[in-house]
N, C-alpha and C positions, 0 to 999 in steps of 0.2 A: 726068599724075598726078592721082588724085581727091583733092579734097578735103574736110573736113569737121574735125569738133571731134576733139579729142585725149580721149583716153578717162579723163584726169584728170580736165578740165574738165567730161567729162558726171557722172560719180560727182559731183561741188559740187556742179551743178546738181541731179540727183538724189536727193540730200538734202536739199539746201536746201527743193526744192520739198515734198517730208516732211515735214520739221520745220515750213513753215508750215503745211502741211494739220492736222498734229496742233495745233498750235496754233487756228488756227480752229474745228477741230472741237470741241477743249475750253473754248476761249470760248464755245461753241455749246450745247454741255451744258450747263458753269456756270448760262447763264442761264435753260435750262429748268428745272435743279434748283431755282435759285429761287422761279420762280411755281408750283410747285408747292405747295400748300397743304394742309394736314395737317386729318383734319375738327376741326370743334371740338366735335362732342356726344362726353361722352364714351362713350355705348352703343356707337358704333360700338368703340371700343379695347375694352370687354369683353368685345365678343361672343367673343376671341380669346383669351380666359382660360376657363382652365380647370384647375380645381383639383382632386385627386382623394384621398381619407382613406387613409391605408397603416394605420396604428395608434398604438392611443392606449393608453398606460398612465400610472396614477397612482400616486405615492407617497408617502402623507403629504400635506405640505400642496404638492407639485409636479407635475402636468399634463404628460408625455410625449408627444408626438404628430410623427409620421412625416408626411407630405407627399409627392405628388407632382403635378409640376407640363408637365401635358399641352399649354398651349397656346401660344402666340406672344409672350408679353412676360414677362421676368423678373419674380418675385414680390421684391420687395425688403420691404415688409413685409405684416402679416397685423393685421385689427383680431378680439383675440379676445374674444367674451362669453360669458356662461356663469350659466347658471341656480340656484342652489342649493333647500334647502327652508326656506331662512331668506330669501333676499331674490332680487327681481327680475331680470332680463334686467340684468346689469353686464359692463362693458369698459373693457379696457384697449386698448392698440396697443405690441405686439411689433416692435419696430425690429430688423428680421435684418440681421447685420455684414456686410459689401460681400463679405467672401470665404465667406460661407454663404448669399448670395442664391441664392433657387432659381431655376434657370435652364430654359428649356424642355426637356423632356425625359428631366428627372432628377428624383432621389427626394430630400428630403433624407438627407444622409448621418449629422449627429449629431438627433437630435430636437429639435422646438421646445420648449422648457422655460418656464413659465411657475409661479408660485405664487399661493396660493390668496387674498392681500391679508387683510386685517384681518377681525375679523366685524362690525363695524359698517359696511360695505359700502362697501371702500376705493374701488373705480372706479366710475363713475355713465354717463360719455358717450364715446361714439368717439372716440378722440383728446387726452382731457383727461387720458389718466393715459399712461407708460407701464409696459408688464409688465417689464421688468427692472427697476424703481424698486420694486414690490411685495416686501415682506419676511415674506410668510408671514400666520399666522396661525393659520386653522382647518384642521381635517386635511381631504380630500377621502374620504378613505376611516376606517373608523373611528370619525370624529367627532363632534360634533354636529350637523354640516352637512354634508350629504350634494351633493354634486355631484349635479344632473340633466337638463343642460341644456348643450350646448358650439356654440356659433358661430363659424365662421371667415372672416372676410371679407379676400379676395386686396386686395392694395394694388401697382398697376404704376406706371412711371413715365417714359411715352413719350415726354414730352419736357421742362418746367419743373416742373411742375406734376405730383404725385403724383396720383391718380387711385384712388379703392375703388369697390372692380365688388361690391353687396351680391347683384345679383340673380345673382352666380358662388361664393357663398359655400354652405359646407358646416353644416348642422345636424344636431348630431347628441344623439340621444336616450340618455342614458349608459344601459345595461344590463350586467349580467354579458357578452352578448357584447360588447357595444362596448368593452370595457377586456382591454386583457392587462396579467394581475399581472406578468408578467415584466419588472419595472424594472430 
């Protein structure tokens, strides 16, 4: 009579010796994931943005603008400035809500909305104001101060640390083409 192991004991064996392989193996990963080091300049993270104009319309003293968002990292906010024929290069920073973050590949679906701030020239530096704290003011259209000027600077956030990518940012030159009346 041959003999040999009972075909229970090989299936334990069988596994067992699995379940330590995958074990190993993901201990083995883990600590590759680790030293793997993310860079620190942030050009490399911009190079990967990519921001694109859909359309822009004005209303009074509110700023309509469409977005789409071609490249590799979520746009979570936008630093926006904007030229008038009263005052300088002024910005705000547009904090987009976590479920309207433009995500790669898509358009925004409601427009970014902004207003036009005070005319004593409520925003001054990147970052120092935000645009939804903005309560109007002069008209963009209309008024005595003429929109001519709109800048849009992408804001990603790859890992603690927010990051604006200026040199992936959109300028744009307001004309009769660059606005649809249709608000």
């Amino acid at each position: 009579m041959k003999r040999g192991i009972s075909p229970l004991v090989s299936w334990v064996l069988l596994i067992g010796f699995s379940v330590a392989a995958g074990i190993l193996i993901t201990q083995w990963a883990i600590s590759i994931a680790q030293n793997v080091e993310f860079p620190e300049d942030k050009e490399t993270y911009c190079n990967e943005v990519q921001l694109e104009f859909e359309d822009l319309c004005l209303s009074g003293d509110t700023a309509h603008i469409n977005l789409k968002n071609n490249g590799a990292f979520t746009i979570k906010r936008l630093g926006l400035g904007r030229k008038t024929t009263s005052f300088g290069k002024e910005w705000c920073i547009y904090l987009i809500p976590s479920m309207e973050w433009i995500e790669p590949g898509t358009t925004t679906t409601d427009p970014i909305i902004f207003k036009a701030g005070t005319e004593n020239g409520e925003y001054n530096q990147l970052g120092d104001t935000d645009c939804n704290s903005l309560t109007g003011g002069h008209n963009f259209i209309g008024g005595t101060v003429e929109l001519l000027e709109l800048e849009i600077i992408p804001w990603i956030k790859p890992g603690e640390e927010a990051i604006q990518c200026f040199e992936k940012g959109i300028l744009l030159n307001i004309t009769e083409d660059t606005i649809n009346n249709q608000c």
